[in-house]
C-alpha positions, 0 to 999 in steps of 0.5 A, spaced: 505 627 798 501 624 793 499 617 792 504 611 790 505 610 783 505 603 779 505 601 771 502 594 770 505 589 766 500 584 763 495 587 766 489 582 763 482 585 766 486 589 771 486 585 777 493 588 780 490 595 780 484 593 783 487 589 789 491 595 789 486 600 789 485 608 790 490 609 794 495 608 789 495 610 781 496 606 775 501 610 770 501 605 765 498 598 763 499 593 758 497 587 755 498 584 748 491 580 748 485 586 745 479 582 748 484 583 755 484 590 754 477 590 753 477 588 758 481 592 761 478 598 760 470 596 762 473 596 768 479 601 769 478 606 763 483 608 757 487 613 760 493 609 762 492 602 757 497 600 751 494 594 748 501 591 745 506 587 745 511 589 751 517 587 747 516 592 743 515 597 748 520 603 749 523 606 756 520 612 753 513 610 753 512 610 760 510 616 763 514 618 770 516 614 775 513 608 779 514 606 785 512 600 784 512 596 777 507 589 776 508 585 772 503 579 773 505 572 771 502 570 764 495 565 766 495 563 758 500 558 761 494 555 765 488 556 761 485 550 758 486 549 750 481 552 745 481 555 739 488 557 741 492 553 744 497 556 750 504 555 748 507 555 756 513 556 753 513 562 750 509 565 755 515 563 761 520 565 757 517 572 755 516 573 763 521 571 765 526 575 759 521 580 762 523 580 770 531 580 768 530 586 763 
């Protein structure tokens, strides 16, 4: 039996991953934000990351079956303001439209 699979939703540096660490393997990763997905591939590679908007992702775009799907709660709701600003609501509400798809 092989590894446990997962797909990473909102995946920012990859932190998910790194907590789940080599005994399971990430399928597919996602975050809109392209500094995120520098990120992201700095410290994972490039093999399973889409830098993109999920509300515009399609079930066909991801690959085999997860045992498990991730989706970290956005932390630009957290974060303090700078040259752009968090918008709290607009992160909540695509979590939460994310979690009853």
């Amino acid at each position: 039996m092989g590894r446990p699979t997962y797909y990473e939703f909102f995946a920012g540096g990859g932190m998910a991953r790194a907590g789940l660490g080599s005994s399971w393997k990430c399928l597919f990763a996602n975050d809109f934000d392209r500094k995120k997905g520098e990120t992201y591939r700095a410290n994972w590679g490039s093999e399973a990351l889409l830098v993109g908007d999920v509300r515009t992702l399609e079930t066909k775009q991801l690959p085999g079956h997860a045992d498990l799907i991730w989706a970290s709660f956005p932390c630009r709701i957290f974060r303090s303001p700078g040259p752009e600003p968090a918008s709290p609501a607009r992160a909540a509400a695509l979590s939460g439209r994310f979690s009853t798809s």
